[in-house]
N, C-alpha and C positions, 0 to 999 in steps of 0.2 A: 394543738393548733392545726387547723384546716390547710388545703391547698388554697395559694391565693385566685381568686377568682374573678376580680377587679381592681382595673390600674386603671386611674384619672389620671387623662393625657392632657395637658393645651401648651399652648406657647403664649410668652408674654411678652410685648415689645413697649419700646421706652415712647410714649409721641413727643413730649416736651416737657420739663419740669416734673413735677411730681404725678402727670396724668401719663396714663398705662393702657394699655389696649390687650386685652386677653382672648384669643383665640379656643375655644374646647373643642376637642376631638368628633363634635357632629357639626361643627361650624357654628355655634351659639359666641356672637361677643361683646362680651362687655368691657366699659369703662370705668375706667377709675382710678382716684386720685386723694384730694382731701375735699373735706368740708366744714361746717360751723366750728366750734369751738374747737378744735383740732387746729384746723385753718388759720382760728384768730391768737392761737396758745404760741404756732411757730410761726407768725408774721408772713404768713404767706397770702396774705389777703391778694395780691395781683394772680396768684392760680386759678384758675375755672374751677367751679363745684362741682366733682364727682365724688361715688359713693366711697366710701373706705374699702377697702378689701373688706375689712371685718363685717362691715354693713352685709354684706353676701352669707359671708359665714352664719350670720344670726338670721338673718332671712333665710337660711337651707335649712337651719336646722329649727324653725318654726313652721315649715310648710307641709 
C-alpha cells in the first residue's frame, strides 16, 4: 500500500431538522437533507427538499 496522498477535509453543520450544510476544504457548499420517497417512507413531509447525501455520492461517482 502507497503513502497517503489525499485527505477530504469539510465540515458539516446541523441548520434544522434533517437539512445539513457541508462546508469542503476549497469553500464548495452544499445542502442536504431528504427528499421523495425517503421523505414520504419517514413522514417527514414538513422538511424542505434537499438532496441525500447519497444523491452526491452517485453523482461523484458518475461524473
Amino acid at each position: 500500500m502507497g503513502d497517503v496522498f489525499y485527505t477530504a477535509r469539510s465540515t458539516v453543520r446541523r441548520v434544522a431538522g434533517t437539512h445539513r450544510t457541508a462546508v469542503l476544504e476549497d469553500g464548495t457548499t452544499l445542502q442536504f437533507g431528504v427528499h421523495g420517497p425517503v421523505k414520504a417512507h419517514y413522514g417527514l413531509e414538513a422538511e424542505p427538499d434537499f438532496p441525500l447525501p447519497v444523491d452526491y455520492i452517485v453523482a461523484s461517482g458518475c461524473g
